[in-house]
C-alpha positions as a printed NumPy array, in Angstrom:
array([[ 55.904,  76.35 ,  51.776],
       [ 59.095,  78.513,  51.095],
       [ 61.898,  77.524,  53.536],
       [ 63.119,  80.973,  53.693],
       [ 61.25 ,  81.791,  57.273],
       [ 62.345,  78.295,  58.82 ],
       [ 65.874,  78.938,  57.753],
       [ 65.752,  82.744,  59.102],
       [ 64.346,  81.851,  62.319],
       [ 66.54 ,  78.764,  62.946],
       [ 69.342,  81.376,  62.648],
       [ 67.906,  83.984,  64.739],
       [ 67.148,  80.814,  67.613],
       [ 71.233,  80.14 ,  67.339],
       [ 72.449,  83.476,  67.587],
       [ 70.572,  83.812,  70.559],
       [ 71.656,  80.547,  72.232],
       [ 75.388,  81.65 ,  71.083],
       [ 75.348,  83.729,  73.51 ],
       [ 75.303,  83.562,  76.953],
       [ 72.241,  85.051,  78.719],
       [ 74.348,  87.017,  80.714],
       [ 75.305,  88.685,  77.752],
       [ 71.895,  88.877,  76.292],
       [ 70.61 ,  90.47 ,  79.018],
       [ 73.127,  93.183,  80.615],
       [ 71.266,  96.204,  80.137],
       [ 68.498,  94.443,  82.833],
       [ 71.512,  93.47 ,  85.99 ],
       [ 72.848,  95.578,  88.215],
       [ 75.013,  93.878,  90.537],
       [ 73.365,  93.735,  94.166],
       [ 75.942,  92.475,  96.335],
       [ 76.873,  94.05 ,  99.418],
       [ 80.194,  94.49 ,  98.911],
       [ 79.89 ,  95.621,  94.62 ],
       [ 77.245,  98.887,  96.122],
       [ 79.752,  99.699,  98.196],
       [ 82.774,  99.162,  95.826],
       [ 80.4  , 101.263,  93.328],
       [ 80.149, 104.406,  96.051],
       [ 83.934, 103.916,  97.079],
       [ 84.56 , 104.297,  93.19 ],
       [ 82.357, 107.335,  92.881],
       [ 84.137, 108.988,  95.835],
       [ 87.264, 108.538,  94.082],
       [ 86.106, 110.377,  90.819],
       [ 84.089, 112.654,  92.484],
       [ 81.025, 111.718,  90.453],
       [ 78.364, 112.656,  92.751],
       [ 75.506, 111.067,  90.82 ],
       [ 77.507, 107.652,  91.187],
       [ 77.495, 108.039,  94.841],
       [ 73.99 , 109.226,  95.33 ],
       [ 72.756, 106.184,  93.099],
       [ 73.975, 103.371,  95.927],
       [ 71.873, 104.871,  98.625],
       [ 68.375, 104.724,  99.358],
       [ 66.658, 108.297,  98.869],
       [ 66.438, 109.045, 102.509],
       [ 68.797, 106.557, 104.931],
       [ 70.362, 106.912, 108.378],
       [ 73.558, 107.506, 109.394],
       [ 75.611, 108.642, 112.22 ],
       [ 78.733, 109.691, 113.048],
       [ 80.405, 107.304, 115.657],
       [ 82.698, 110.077, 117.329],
       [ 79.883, 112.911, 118.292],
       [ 76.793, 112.222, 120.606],
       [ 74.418, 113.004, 117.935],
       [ 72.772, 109.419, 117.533],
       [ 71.85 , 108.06 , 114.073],
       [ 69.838, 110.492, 112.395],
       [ 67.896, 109.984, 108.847],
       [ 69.734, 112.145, 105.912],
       [ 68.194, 112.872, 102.306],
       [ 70.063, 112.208,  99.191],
       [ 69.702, 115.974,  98.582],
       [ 71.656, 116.704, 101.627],
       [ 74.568, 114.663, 100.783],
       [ 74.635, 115.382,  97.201],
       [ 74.822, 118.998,  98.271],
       [ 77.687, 118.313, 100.613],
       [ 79.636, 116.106,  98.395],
       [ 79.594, 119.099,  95.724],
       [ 81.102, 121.503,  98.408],
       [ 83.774, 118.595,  99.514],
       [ 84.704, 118.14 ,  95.8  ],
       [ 84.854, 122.119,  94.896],
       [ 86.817, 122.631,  98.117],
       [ 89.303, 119.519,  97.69 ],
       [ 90.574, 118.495,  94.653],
       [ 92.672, 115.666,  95.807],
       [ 89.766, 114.029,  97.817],
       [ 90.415, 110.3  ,  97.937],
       [ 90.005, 107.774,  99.523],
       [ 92.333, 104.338,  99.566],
       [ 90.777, 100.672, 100.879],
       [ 93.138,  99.056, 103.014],
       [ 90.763,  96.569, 104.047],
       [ 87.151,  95.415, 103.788],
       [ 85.298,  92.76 , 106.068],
       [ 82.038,  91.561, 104.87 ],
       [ 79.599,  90.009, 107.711],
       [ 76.066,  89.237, 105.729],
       [ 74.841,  92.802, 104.505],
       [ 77.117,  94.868, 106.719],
       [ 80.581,  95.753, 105.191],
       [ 83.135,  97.46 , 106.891],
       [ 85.767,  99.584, 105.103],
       [ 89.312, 100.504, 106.81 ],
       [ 90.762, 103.611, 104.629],
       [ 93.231, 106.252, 104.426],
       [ 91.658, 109.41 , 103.572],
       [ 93.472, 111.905, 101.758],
       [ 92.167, 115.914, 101.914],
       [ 94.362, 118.559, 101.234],
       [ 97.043, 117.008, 101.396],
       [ 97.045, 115.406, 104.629],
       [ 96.112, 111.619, 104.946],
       [ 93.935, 110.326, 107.991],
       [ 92.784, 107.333, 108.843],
       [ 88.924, 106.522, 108.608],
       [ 86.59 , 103.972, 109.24 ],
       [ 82.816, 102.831, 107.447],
       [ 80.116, 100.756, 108.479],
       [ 77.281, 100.248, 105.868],
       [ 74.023,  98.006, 105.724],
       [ 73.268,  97.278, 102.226],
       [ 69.673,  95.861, 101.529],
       [ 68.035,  94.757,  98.354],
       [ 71.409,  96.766,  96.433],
       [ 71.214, 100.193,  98.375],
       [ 72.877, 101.58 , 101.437],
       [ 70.177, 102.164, 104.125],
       [ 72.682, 102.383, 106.549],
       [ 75.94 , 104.126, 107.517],
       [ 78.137, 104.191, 110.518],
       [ 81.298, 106.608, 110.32 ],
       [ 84.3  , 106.665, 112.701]])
C-alpha cells in the first residue's frame, strides 16, 4: 500500500483543523444580530447603496411614521427602493450620524442627526429585527 494517499489526506485533515471554522466557513454567516442588521442599513444609508438597505428588510414590512395619524401601514421593498433612489438623486449629502443606540431584545432604537441639504435635524428610529431582517419600523 503506497503511503502517498495517507500522507495527502493527513495534510488536507490539518489544514482544515488550522483553521478556525469561522474561517472555513464565512461565505455560509451572515451576522443576525439585532443591532449588526441595523448597523448594516445605517451603513447603506450612508453610501447610498440602495441594494444594501433593501437587503436588511423583509420584502414587505410595516412601518409608520410616529408624527402623522396615518397608523402603521405595510410597505414593499419596491416602494422604498424607489424612494431611496429619488432621496439619493435629490440629496447628495444625505447622511445620517448615530449619536446613540439602545438595544431592548429585538427592538433597537437609533438617536441621529440627519443631514439633507445642508441642514442637520434631529431624528429618531425604532426597528424590530426578527430572524436577521427588519419587519418593523417606527420613525419620529
Amino acid at each position: 500500500m503506497s503511503r502517498r494517499p495517507i500522507f495527502t489526506l493527513a495534510i488536507l485533515l490539518a489544514a482544515a483543523a488550522a483553521r478556525p471554522a469561522q474561517a472555513q466557513f464565512h461565505f455560509t454567516h451572515r451576522d443576525t444580530l439585532p443591532q449588526k442588521v441595523v448597523q448594516r442599513a445605517l451603513d447603506g444609508y450612508n453610501h447610498h447603496d440602495v441594494v444594501a438597505i433593501e437587503t436588511e428588510y423583509l420584502p414587505a414590512y410595516m412601518y409608520e411614521n410616529m408624527a402623522d395619524s396615518t397608523g402603521p401601514h405595510l410597505v414593499s421593498a419596491v416602494a422604498v427602493r424607489d424612494s431611496l433612489i429619488i432621496v439619493f438623486q435629490r440629496t447628495k449629502d444625505a447622511h445620517l450620524r448615530l449619536s446613540k443606540r439602545v438595544l431592548t431584545g429585538p427592538i433597537v432604537t437609533d438617536f441621529y442627526t440627519m443631514l439633507l441639504n445642508g441642514r442637520k435635524k434631529k431624528h429618531v428610529d425604532m426597528y424590530e429585527v426578527r430572524n436577521g431582517k427588519i419587519v418593523r419600523e417606527w420613525e419620529y
